[in-house]
C-alpha positions in Angstrom: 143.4 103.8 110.3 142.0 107.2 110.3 139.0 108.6 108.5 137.2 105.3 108.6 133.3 104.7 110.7 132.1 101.0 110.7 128.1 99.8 110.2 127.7 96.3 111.0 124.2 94.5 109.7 122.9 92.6 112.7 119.1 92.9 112.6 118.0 89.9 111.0 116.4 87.1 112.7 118.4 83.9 111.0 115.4 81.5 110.1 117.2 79.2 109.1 118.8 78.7 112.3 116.2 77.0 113.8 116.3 78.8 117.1 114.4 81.6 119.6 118.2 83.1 119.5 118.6 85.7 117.4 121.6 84.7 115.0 124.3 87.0 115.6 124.0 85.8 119.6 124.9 81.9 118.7 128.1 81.4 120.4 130.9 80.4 118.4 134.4 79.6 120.0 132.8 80.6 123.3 132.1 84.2 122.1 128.7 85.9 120.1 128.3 85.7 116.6 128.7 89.4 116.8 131.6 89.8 118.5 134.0 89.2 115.9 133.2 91.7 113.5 132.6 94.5 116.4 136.3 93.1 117.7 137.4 93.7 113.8 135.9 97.5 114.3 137.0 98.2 117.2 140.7 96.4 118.0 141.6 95.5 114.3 140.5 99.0 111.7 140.5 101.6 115.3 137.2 103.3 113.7 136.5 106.3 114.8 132.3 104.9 115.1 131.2 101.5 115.2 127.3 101.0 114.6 125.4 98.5 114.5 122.1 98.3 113.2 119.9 95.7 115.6 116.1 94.3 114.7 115.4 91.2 116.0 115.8 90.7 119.7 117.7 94.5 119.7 117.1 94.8 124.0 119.1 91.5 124.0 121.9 92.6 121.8 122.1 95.6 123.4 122.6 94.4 127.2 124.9 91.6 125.9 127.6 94.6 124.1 126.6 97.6 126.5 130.3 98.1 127.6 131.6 98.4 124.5 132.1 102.1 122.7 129.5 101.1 120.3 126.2 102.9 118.8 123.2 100.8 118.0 120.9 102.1 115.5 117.2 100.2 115.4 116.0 98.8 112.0 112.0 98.3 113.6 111.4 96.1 109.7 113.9 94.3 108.0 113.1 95.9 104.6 116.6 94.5 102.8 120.2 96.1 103.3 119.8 99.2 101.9 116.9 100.5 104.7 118.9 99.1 107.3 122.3 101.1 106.6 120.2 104.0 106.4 118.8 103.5 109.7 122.9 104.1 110.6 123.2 107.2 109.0 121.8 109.7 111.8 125.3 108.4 113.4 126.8 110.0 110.5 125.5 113.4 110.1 129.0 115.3 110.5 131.4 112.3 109.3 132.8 112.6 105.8 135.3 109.9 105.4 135.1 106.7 104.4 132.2 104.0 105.8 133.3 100.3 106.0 130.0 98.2 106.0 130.2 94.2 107.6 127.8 91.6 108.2 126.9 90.6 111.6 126.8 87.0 110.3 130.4 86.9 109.2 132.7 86.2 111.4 136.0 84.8 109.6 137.7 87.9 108.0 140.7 88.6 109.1 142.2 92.2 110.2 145.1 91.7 107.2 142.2 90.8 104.6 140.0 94.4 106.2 143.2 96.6 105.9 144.0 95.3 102.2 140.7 96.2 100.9 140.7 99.6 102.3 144.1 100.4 101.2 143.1 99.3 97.7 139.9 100.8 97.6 141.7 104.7 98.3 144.7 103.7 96.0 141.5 103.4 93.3 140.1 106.8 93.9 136.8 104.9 94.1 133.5 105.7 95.8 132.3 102.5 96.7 134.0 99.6 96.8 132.8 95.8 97.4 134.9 92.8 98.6 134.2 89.7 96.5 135.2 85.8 96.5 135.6 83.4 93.5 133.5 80.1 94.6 132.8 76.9 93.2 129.0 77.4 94.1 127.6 80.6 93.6 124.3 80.1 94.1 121.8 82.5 96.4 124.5 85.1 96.1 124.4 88.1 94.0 127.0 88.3 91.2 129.9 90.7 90.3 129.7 92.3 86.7 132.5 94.0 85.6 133.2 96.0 82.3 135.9 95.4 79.9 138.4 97.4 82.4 138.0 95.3 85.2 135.8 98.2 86.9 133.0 97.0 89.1 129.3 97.6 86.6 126.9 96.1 88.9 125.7 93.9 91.3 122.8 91.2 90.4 121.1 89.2 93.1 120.5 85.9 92.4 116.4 86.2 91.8 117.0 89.3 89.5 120.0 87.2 87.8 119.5 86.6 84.0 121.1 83.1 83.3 124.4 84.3 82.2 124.6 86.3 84.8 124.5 83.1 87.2 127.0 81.3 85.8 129.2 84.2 87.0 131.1 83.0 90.2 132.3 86.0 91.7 130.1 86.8 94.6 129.4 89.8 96.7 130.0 89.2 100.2 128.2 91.7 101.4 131.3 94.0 102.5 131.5 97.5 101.6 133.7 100.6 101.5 131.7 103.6 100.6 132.3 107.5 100.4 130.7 108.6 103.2 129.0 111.3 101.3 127.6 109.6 98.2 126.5 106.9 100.5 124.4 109.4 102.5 122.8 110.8 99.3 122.9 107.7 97.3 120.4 105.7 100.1 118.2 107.9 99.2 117.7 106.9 95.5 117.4 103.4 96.2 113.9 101.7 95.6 112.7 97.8 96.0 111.4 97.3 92.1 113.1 93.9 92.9 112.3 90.5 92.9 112.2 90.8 96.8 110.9 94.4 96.7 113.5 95.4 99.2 116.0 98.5 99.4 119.3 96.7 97.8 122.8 98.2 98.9 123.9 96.7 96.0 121.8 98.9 93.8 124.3 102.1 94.9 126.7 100.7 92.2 124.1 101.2 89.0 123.1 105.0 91.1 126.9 105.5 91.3 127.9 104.7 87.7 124.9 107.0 86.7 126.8 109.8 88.7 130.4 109.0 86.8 131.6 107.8 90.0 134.1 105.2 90.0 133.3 101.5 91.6 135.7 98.8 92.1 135.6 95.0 93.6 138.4 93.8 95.5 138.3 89.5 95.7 139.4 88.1 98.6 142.2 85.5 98.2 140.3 83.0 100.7 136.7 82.6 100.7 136.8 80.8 103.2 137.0 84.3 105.5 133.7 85.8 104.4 131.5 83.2 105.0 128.2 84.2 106.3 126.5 81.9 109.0 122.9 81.2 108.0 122.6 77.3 109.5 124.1 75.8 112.3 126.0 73.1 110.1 127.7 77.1 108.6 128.1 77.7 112.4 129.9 74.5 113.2 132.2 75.1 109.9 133.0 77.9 111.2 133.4 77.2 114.7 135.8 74.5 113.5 138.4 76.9 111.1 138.3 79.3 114.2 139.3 76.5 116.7 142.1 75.4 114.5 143.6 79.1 114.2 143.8 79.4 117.9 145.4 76.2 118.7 147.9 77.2 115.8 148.4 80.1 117.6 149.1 79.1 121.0 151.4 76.5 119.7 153.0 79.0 117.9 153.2 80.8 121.1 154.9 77.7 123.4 152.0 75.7 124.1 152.2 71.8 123.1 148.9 70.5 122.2 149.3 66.5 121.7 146.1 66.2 119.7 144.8 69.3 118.5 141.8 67.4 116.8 140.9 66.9 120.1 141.8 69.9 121.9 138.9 72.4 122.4 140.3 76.3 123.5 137.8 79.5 123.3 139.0 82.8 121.6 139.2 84.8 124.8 141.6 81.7 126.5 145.3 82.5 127.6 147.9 80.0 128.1 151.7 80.4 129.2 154.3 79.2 127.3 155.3 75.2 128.4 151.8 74.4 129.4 151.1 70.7 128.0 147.3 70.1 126.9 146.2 66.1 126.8 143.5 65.4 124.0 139.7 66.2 125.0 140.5 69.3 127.0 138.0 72.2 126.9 139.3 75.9 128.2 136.6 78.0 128.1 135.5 81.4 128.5 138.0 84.0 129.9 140.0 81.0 131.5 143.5 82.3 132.2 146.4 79.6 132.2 150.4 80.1 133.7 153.3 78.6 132.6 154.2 75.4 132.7 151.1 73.7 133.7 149.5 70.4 132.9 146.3 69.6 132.0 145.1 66.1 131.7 142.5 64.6 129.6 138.8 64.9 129.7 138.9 68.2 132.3 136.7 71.2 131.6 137.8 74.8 132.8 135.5 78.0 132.5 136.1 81.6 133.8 139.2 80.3 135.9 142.2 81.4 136.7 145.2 79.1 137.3 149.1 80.2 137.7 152.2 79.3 137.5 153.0 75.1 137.6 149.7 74.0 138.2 148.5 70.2 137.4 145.2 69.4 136.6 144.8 65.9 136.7 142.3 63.8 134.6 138.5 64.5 134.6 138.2 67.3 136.6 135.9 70.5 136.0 137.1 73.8 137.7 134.4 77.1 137.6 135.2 80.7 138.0 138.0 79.7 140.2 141.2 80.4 141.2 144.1 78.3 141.9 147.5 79.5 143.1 151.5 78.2 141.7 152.2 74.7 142.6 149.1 73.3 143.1 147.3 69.9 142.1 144.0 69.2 141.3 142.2 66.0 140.6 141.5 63.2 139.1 137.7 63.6 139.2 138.0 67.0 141.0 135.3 69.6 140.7 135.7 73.1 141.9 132.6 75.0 142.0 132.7 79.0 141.2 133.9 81.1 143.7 136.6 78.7 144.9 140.3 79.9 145.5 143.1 77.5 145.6 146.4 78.8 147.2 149.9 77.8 146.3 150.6 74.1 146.9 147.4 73.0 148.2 146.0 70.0 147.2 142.8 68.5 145.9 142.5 65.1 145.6 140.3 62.5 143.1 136.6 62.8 144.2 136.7 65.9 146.2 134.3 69.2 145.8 134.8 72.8 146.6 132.3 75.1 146.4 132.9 79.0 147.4 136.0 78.2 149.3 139.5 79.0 150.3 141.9 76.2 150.5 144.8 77.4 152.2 148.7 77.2 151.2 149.7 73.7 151.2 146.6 72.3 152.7 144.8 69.2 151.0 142.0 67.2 150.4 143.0 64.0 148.9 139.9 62.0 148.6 136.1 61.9 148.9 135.2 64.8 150.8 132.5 67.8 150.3 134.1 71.3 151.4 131.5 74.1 150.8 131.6 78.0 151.8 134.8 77.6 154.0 138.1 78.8 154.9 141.0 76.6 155.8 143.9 77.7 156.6 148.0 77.0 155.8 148.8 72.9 155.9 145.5 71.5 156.7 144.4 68.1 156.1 140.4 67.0 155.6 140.1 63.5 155.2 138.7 61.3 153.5 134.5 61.4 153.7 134.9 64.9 155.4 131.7 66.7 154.8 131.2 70.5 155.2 127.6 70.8 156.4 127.1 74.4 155.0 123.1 74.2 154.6 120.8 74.2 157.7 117.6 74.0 155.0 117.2 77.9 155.4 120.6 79.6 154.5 124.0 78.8 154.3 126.6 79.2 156.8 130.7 79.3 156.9 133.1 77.1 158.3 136.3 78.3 159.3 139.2 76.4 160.3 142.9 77.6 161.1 146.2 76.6 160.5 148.0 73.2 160.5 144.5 71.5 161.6 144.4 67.7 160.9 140.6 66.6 160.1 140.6 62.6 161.0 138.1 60.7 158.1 134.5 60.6 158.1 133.9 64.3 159.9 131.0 66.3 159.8 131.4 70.2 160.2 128.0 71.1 161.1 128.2 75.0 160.1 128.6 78.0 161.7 131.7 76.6 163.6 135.2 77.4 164.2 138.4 75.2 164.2 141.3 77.1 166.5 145.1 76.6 165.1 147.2 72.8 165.7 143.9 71.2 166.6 142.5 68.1 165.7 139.3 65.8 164.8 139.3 62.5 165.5 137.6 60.6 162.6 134.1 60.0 162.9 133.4 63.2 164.6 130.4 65.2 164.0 131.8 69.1 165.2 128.4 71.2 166.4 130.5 73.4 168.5 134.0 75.9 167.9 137.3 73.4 168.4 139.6 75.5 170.4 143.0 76.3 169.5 145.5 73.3 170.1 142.7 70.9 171.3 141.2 67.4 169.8 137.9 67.1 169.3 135.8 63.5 169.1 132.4 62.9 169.6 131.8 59.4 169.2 129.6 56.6 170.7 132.0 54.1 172.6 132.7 51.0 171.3 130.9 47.7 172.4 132.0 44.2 171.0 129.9 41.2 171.4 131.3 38.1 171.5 130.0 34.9 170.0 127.7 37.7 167.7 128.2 34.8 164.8 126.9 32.4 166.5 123.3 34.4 167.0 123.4 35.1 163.1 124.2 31.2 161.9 120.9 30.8 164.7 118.9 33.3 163.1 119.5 31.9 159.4 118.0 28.3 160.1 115.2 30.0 161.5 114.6 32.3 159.0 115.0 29.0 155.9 112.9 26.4 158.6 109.6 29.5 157.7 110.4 29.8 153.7 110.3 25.7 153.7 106.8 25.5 155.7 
């Protein structure tokens, strides 16, 4: 949409939150309060500006939205609405369309829901326009009065309501269009003889009407969608309804969730078609999924990226990884960040990998430790293998070529080298490179001594003759 500059209110604290967070930075479906109405500005509406108007913890805002084509305008004291949209309006100077004020806290409204109250807010020639909700409960919100035409009159907050007045149920939401014009001018009438002696935005409609300016309300057909955040049981609510929508959406897309009441996918997650999902899943972050994988239950994956027929097996937890087509991870794997799984390789129940490459086809099956390495194509590390990457000072790498078989039980005491088609006999501890082709064992020979049962059943009675004395 042309013509159209976005405010966002995002500098109160959020008492009622409970936290030393600053409300619009509580995650919800693994992204800031904030980002969804910024997202709405941006990606949904196009605005030419997007401002947002920070107080509270502003420097921390800031940082955490920096990339984004975004102005911030500082409100230093939260003295109500009105002062902070004026804080906005140096963004404004040479703009003359029409300025779409949201709420920081808000974070339901859909794109469809935006665009319907802007269309209907030019098709009324009005100069300000406020989107409203019909609810059960109305209280702590101001009400909608409208004259005998349907026109918006005026806005009442709830402490300035007379009694009538709050047993209206249509609510303001806090959601404006506005003549960009008027609303530069009109801040400037506003004063705080209020029961909160603050600068309303609402009181533009009564300085509006005074003008002959025409003011309209536009309800929104679900109030669920402009439901502001102001506790965390309002966070989890909406946490939940968002949750829902994007497991509707990827199932819509080709993805079979068994259980979605158990299924837990962030906003920012991608999935291919054919990927199944087992109950008690969590894909979070910017976690990237192919086609036609499988992820079992209980396994967590953040920041990762996995192709093409990939199976995750059961408890596993994969970090800012990558893992190639074909591969298998798991049960009770855990991939620590900067690991890189190639196509077909293997990683078995009980095995770590921390800042690794795990070449094509190799595997791990069981028990083993493999930390800032590379291994090459068809490798296998048995089972108790242990990467000794740590010397108590700094870490060091292990590298190991192609088709190397590692016997169980092996220490790789880092820096050290493991040439192509050579092997480790199990029990080795590896201080030194392995040439290419060659088999390296370092154990202590073997020794068996007979009748050794006989000394035992000896020292027993001894030992039960001294308890009985």
């Amino acid at each position: 949409m042309e013509g159209i500059a976005t405010i966002i209110l995002a500098a109160g604290k959020g008492t009622r939150m409970k936290s030393e967070l600053v409300k619009v930075l509580h995650p919800i479906l693994g992204l800031p309060l904030l980002s969804y109405p910024i997202e709405l500005s941006l990606s949904g509406i196009k605005a030419e500006k997007t401002i947002v108007v920070v107080g509270h913890q502003a420097d921390r805002i800031q940082e955490r939205f920096k990339d984004l084509k975004i102005d911030f305008a500082l409100q230093k004291e939260q003295l109500g609405t009105g002062h902070a949209v004026l804080q906005a309006i140096l963004f404004l100077h040479e703009f003359s369309g029409t300025v779409l004020i949201l709420c920081g806290d808000v974070p339901l409204v859909k794109v469809e829901t935006l665009r319907s109250f802007i269309d209907t807010y030019k098709e009324n020639e009005s100069t300000l326009s406020v989107l409203t909700a019909v609810v059960e409960e109305p209280f702590g919100y101001g009400r909608i009065l409208r004259n005998s035409e349907g026109w918006l009159e005026k806005i009442v907050e709830e402490k300035d309501a007379s009694e009538e007045e709050r047993m209206i149920r249509e609510i303001n939401t806090g959601i404006f269009c506005v003549k960009a014009p008027f609303l530069m001018e009109g801040l400037k009438e506003i004063g705080k003889e209020n029961a909160q002696g603050e600068y309303y935005l609402t009181d533009l409609v009564e300085i509006a009407k005074k003008k002959g300016l025409r003011c309209s309300a536009h309800i929104v057909a679900d109030p669920v969608e402009v439901m502001g955040i102001n506790t965390r049981v309002d966070l989890a609510m909406a946490n939940e309804v968002l949750r829902q929508e994007k497991l509707k959406e990827l199932m819509l897309a080709g993805v079979t969730i068994v259980d979605p009441k158990t299924t837990y996918v962030d906003r920012a997650v991608e999935v291919g078609k054919d990927t199944l999902l087992y109950p008690n899943c969590h894909l979070q972050g910017k976690t990237k999924i192919g086609e036609r994988c499988i992820i079992e239950p209980n396994s967590k994956i953040l920041d990762s990226i996995l192709g093409n027929d990939i199976i995750i097996r059961a408890n596993s937890v994969i970090t800012e990884s990558k893992i190639e087509e074909g591969a298998i991870i798991g049960p009770f794997a855990h991939l620590r960040p900067l690991s890189e799984i190639k196509t077909k390789a293997k990683i078995g129940n009980f095995v770590e990998v921390k800042k690794s490459v795990i070449g094509k086809g190799s595997k791990a099956n069981h028990l083993a430790y493999i930390g800032d390495s590379f291994l090459g194509e068809d490798v296998n590390i048995g089972a108790g293998t242990i990467f000794c990457n740590y010397d108590g000072f700094e870490k060091h790498q292990t590298i190991i070529g192609n088709r190397v078989f590692v016997g169980s039980n092996v220490e790789l005491v880092a820096p050290v080298k493991v040439g192509n088609d050579s092997s480790i006999g199990a029990g080795t501890t590896v201080t030194k490179d392995v040439p290419e082709g060659a088999l390296a064992i370092s154990r202590v020979k073997q020794k068996n001594i007979k009748k050794w049962n006989k000394r035992v059943k000896l020292q027993r009675k001894k030992s039960i003759k001294k308890k009985d004395l």
